[in-house]
Rosetta silent file (secondary structure, phi, psi, omega in degrees, C-alpha in Angstrom):
SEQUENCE: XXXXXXXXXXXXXXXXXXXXXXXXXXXXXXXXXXXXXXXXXXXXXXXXXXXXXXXXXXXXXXXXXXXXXXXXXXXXXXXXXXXXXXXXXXXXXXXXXXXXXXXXXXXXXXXXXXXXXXXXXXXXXXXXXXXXXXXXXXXXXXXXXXXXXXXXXXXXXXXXXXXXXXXXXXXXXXXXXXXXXXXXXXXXXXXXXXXXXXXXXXXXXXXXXXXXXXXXXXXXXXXXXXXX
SCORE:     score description
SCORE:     0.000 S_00000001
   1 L     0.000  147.318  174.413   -2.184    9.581  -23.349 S_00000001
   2 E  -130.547 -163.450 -179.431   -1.504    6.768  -21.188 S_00000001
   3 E  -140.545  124.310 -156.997   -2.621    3.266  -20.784 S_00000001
   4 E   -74.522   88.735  175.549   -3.960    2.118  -17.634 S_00000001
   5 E   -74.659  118.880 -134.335   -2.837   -1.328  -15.602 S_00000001
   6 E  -145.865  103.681 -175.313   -5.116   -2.874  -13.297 S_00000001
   7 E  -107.021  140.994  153.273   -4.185   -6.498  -12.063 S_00000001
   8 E  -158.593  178.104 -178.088   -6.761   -8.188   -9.915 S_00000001
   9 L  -146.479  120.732  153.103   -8.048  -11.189   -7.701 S_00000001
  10 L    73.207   80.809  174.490  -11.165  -11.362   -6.308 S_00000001
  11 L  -144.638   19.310  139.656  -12.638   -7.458   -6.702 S_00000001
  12 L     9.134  -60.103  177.509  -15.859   -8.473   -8.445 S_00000001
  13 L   -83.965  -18.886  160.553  -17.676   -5.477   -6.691 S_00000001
  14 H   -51.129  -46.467 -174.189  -14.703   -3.039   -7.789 S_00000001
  15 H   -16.479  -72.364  146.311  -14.998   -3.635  -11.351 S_00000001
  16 H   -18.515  -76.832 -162.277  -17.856   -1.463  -12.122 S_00000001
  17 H   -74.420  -25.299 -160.304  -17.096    1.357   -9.976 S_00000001
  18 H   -85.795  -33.832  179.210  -13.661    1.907  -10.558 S_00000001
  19 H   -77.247  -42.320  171.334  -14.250    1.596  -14.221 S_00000001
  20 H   -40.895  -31.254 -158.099  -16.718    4.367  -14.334 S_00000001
  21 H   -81.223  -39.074 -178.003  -14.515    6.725  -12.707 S_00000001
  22 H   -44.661  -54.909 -137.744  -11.473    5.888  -15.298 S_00000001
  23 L   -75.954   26.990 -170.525  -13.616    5.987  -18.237 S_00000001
  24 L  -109.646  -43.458  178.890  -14.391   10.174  -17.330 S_00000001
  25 L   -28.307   72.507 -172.383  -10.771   10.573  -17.603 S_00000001
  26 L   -28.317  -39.479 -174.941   -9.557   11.930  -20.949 S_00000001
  27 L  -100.063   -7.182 -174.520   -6.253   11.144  -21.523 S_00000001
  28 E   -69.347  102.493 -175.032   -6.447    7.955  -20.357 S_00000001
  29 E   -72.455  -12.157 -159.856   -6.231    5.810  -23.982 S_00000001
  30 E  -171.284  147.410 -170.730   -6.837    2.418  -22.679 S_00000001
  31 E  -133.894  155.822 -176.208   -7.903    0.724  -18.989 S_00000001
  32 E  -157.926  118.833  179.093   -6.472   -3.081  -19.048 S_00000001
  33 E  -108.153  135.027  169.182   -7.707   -5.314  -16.224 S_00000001
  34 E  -129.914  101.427 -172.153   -5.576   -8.353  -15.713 S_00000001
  35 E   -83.306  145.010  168.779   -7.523  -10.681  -13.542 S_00000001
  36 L   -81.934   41.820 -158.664   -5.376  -13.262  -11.959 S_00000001
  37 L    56.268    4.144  166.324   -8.200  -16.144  -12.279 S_00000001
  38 L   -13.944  120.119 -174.398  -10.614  -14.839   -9.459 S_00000001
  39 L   -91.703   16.063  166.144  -12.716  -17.771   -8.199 S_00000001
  40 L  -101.536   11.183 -176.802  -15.759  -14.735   -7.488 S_00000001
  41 L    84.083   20.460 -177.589  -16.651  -13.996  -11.084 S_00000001
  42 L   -73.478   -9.586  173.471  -14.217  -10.837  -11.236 S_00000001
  43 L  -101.140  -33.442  165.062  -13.622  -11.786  -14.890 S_00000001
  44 H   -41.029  -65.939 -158.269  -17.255  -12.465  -15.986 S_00000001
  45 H   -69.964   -4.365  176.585  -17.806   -8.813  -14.593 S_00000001
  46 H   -78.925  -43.813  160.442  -14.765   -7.217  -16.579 S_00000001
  47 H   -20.461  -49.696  166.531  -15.976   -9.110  -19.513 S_00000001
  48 L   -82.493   -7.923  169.411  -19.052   -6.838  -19.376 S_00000001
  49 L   -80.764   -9.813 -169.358  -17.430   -3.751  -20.067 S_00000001
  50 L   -50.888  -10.261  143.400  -16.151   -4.933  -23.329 S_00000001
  51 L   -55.054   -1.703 -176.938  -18.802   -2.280  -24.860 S_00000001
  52 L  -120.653  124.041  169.655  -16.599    0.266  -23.817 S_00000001
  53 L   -39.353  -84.173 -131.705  -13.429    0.662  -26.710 S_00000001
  54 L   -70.434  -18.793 -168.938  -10.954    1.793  -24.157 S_00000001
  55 E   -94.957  119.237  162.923  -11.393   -1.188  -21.639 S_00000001
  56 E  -110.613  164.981 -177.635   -9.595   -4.251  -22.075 S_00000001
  57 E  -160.285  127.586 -157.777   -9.398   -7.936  -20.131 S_00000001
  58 E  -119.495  114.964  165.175   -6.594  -10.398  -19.963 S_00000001
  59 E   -94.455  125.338  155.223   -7.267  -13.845  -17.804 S_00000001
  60 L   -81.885 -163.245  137.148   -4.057  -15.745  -16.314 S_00000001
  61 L  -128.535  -20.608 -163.417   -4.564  -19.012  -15.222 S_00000001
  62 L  -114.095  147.078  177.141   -0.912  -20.099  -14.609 S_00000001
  63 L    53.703   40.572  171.380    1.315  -18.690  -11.858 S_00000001
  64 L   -45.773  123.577 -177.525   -1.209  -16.208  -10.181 S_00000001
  65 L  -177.952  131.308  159.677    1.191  -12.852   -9.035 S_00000001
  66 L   -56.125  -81.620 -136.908    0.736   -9.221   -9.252 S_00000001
  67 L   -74.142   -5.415  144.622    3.804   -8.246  -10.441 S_00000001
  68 L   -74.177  -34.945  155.421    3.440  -10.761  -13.107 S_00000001
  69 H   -53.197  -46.484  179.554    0.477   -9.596  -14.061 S_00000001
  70 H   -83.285    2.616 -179.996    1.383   -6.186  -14.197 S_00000001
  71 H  -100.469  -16.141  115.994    4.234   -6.843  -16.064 S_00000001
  72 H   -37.301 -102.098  164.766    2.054   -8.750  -18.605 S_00000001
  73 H    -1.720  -59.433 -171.495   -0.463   -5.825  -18.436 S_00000001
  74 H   -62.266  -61.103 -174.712    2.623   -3.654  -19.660 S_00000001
  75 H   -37.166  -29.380 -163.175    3.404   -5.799  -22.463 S_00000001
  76 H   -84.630  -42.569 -164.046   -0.137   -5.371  -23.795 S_00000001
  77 L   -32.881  175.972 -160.714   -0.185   -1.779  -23.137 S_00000001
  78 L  -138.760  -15.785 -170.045   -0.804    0.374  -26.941 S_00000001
  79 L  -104.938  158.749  149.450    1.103    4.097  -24.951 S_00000001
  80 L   -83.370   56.445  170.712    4.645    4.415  -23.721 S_00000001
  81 L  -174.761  120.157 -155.601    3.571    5.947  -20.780 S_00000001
  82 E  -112.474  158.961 -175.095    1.760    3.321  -17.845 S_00000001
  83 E  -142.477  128.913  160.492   -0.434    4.315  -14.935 S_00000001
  84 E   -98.922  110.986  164.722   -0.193    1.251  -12.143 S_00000001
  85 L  -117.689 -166.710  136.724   -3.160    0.852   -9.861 S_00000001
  86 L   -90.486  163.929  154.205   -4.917   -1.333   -7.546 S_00000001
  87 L   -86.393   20.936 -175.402   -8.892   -2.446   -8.225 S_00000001
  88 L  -139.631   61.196  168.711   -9.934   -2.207   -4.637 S_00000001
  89 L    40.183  -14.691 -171.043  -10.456    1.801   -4.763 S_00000001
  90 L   -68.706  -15.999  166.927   -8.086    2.621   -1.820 S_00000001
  91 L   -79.597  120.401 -158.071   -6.128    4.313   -5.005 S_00000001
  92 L   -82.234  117.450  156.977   -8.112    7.578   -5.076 S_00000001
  93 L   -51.870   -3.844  174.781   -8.730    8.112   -9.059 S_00000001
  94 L   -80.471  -54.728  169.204   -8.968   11.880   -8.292 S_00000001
  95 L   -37.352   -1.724 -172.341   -5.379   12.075   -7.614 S_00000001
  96 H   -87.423   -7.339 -158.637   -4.410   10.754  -11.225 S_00000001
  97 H   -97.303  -11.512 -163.440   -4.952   13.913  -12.965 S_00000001
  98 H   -89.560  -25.060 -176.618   -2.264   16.247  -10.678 S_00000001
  99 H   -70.334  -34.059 -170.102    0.173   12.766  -11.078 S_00000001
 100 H   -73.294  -48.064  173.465   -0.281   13.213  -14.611 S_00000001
 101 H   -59.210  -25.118  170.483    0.559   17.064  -14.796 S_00000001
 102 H   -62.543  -62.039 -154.333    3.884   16.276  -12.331 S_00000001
 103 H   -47.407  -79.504 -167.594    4.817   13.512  -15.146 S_00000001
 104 H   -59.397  -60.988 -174.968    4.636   15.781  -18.309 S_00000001
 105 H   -83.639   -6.388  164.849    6.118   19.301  -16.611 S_00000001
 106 H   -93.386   -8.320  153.149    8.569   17.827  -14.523 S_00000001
 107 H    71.218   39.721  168.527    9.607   15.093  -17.431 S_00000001
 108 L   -84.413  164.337  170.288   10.524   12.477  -14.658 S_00000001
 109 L   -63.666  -56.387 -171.833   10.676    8.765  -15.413 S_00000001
 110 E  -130.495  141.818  149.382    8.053    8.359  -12.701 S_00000001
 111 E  -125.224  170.389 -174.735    6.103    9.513  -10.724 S_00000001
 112 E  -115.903  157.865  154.144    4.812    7.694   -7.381 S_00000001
 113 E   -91.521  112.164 -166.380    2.187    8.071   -5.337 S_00000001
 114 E  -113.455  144.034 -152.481    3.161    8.140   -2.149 S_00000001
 115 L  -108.598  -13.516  165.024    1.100    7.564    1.164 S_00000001
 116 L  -140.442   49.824 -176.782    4.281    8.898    3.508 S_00000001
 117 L   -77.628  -88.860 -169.964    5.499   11.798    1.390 S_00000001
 118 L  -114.339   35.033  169.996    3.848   13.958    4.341 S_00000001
 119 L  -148.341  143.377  156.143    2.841   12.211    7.386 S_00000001
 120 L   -80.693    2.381  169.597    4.450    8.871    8.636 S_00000001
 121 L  -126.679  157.820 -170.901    1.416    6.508    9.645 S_00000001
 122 L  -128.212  102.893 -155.747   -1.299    6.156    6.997 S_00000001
 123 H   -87.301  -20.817  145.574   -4.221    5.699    9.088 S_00000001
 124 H   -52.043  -12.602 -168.939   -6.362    3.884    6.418 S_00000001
 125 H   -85.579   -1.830 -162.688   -3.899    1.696    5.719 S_00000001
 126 L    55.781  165.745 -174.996   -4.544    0.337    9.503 S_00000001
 127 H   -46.833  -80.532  178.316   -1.990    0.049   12.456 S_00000001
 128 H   -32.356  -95.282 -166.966    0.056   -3.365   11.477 S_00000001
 129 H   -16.976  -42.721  177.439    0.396   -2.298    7.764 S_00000001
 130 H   -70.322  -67.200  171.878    1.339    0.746    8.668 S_00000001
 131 H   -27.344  -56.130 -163.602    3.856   -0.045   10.707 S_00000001
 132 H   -79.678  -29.948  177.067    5.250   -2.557    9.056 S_00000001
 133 H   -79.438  -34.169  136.366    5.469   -0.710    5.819 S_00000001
 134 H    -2.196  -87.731 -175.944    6.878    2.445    7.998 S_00000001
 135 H   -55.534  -32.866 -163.470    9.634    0.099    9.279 S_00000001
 136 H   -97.676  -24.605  169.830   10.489   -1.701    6.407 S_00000001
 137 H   -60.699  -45.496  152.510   10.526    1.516    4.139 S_00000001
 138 H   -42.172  -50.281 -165.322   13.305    2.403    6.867 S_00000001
 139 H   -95.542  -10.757  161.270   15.337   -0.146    6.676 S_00000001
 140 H   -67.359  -36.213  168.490   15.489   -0.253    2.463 S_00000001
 141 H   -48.047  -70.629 -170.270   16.656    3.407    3.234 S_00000001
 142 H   -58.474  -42.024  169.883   19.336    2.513    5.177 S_00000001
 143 H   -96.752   -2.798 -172.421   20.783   -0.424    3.174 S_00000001
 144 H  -117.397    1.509 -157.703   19.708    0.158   -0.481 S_00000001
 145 L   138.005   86.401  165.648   19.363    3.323   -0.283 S_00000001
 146 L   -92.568  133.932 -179.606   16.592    6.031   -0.629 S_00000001
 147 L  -108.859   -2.114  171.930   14.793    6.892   -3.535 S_00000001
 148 L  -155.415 -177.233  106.195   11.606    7.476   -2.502 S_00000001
 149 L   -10.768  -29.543 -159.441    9.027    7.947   -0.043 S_00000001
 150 L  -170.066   67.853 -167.608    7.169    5.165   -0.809 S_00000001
 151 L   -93.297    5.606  170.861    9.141    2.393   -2.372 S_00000001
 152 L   -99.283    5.302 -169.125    6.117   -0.352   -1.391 S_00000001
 153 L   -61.555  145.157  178.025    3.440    1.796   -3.618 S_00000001
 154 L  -126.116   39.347  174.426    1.621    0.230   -5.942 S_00000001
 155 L  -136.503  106.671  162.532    0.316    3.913   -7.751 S_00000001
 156 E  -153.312  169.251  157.454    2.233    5.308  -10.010 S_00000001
 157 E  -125.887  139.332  172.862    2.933    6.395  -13.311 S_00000001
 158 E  -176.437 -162.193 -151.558    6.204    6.179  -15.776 S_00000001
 159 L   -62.713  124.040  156.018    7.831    5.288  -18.920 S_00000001
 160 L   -30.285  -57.023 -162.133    6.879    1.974  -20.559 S_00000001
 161 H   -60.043  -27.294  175.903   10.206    1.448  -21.560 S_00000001
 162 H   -62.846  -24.837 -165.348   11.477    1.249  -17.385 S_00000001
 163 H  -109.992  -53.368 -165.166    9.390   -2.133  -17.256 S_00000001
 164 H   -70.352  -11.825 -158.458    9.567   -3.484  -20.484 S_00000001
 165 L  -116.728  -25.059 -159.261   13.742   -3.110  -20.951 S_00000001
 166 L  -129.703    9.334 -174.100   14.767   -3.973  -17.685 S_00000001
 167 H   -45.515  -38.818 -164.189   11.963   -6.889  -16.616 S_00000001
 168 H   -96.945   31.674  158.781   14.608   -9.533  -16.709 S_00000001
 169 H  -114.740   -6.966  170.811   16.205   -8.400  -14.007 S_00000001
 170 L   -60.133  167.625  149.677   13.689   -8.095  -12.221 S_00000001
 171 L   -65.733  -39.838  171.773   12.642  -10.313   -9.201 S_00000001
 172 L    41.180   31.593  161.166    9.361  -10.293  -10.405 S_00000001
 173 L  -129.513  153.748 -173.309    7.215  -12.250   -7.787 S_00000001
 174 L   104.916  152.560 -179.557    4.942  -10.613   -5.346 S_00000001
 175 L  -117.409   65.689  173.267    3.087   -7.476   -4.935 S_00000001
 176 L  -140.008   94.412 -143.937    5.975   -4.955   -4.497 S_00000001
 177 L  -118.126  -35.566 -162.113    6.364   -4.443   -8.351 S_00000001
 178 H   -75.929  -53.669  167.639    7.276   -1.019   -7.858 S_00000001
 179 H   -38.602  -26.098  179.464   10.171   -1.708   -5.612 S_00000001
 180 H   -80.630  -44.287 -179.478   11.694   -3.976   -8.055 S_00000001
 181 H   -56.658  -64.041  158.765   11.455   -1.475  -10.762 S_00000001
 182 H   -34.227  -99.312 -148.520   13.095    1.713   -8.652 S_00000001
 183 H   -87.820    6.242 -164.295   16.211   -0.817   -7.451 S_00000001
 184 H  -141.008   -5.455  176.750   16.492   -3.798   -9.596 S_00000001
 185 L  -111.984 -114.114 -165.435   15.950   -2.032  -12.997 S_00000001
 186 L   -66.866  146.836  143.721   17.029    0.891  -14.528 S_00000001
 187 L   -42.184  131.603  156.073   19.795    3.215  -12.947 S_00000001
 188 L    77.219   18.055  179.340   19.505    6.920  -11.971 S_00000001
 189 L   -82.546  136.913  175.256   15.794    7.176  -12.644 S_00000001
 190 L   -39.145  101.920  174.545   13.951   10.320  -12.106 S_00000001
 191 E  -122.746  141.310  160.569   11.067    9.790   -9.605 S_00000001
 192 E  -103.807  143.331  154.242    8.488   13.052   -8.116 S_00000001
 193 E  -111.878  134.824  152.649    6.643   11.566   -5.245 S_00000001
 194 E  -111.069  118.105 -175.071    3.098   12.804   -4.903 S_00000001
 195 E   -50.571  115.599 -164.338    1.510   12.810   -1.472 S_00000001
 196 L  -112.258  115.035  133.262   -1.537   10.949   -1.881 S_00000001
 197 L   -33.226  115.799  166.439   -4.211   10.115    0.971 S_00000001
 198 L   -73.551  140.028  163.993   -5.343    6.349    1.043 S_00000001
 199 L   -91.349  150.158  171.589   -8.558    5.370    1.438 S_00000001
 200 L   -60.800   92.258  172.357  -10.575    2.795    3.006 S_00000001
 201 L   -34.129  109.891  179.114  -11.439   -0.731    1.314 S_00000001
 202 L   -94.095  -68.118 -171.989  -15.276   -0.629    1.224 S_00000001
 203 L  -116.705  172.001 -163.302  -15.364   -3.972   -0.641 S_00000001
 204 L    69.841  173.781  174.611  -13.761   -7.450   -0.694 S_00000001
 205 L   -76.154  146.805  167.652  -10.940   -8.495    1.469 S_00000001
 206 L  -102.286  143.316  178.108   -7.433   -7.170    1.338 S_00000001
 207 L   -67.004   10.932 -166.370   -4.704   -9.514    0.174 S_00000001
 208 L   -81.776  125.977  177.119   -2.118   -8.453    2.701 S_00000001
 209 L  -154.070 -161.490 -165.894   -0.873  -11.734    4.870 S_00000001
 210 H   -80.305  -53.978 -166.775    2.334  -13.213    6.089 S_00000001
 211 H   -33.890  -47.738 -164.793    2.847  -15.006    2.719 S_00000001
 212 H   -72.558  -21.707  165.981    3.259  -11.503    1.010 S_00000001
 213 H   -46.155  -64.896  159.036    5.454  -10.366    4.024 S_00000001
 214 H   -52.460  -42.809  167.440    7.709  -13.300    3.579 S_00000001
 215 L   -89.077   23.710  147.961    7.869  -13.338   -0.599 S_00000001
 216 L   -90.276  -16.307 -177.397    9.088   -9.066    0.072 S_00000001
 217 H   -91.897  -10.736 -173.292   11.755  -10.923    2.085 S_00000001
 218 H  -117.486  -13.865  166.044   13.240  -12.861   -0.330 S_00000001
 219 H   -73.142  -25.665 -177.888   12.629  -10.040   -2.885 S_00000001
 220 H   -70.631  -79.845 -136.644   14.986   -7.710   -0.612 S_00000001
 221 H   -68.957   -4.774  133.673   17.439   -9.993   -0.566 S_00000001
 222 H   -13.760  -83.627 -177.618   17.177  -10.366   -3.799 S_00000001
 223 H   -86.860    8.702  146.685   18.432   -7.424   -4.517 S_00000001
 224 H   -69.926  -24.092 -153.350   20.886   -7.126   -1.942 S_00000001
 225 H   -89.438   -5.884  162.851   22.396  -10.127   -3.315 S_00000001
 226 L   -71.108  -39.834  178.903   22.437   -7.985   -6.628 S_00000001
 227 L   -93.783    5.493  141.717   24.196   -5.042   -5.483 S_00000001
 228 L   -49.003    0.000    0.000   27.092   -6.941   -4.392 S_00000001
């Protein structure tokens, strides 16, 4: 069984659909939305699933950040075993059930979903994005390392115990949550990458801007300034 993490800001029209899709899942023990204070009513509408057992909803108010959230979100969790999404559908829930069957028979730490496991532009992800995540996925290869495919993903699954043991080392600002965990936490961890297609945000806006370009820059060097 796992327990699901779902941080969001302003997905109001996700809510719904995303939850339906979850709640067909079986092993999935628990879906946990952590709204970030959404000024569009995205917490009203999480609010309304509370008729459903398995769905839970956590409001910040202070410090708005994914990777705080989802690192909250963890804390909450009830499985030792975490599923990381997004709320704006571009994470295909059909893919969760073959990530789940990698996890348990190949008995990795993690596994990721990765969007350039087997092509190198992700054409939903648009041109810029792509690119930029392309290039910059290069150049963590070259100085930290590589360990994955897809060390900006923010879909995966793995051991409670990777986030919760090794958080305060983390950088922990930002929405590259996964990257801190692969390089800033535990050593030697197992990851399977599974090739995923992304899909296309049908609603709301995407959060991608310079700010988050610029706080990933001070998270690498973070953790350059760590492996020194």
């Amino acid at each position: 069984m796992i327990s699901v993490i779902i941080p969001t800001l302003n997905e109001k029209k996700n809510i719904e659909l995303i939850s339906k899709k979850l709640l067909k899942i079986k092993f999935i023990h628990e879906i946990i939305f952590v709204d970030d204070n959404s000024s569009d009513g995205t917490f009203l509408e999480i609010k309304k699933l509370k008729k459903f057992k398995k769905v839970r909803g956590f409001l910040r108010k202070k410090n708005k950040d994914l990777s705080k959230a989802v690192i909250f979100g963890v804390s909450k969790a009830k499985k030792n075993n975490i599923l990381v999404m997004d709320c704006d559908l571009q994470h295909d829930v059909f893919f969760i059930k073959k990530m789940w069957k990698n996890f348990n028979q190949r008995k990795v730490d993690m596994v990721i979903a990765s969007r350039f496991k087997k092509k190198k532009f992700s054409g939903n992800l648009g041109f810029v994005r792509s690119l930029f995540s392309v290039f910059t996925i290069i150049i963590i290869n070259i100085i930290l390392g590589k360990k994955t495919t897809d060390p900006l993903s923010g879909f995966f699954i793995c051991k409670k115990k990777i986030i919760t043991e090794y958080k305060k080392s983390f950088f922990a600002k930002g929405y590259k949550i996964l990257f801190d965990i692969i390089y800033n936490g535990q050593n030697n961890l197992i990851i399977y990458d599974y090739g995923i297609t992304f899909k296309k945000r049908i609603h709301e806006k995407s959060k991608f801007n310079f700010k988050i370009i610029k706080l990933f820059f001070r998270q690498f060097m973070y953790t350059i300034s760590l492996e020194k």
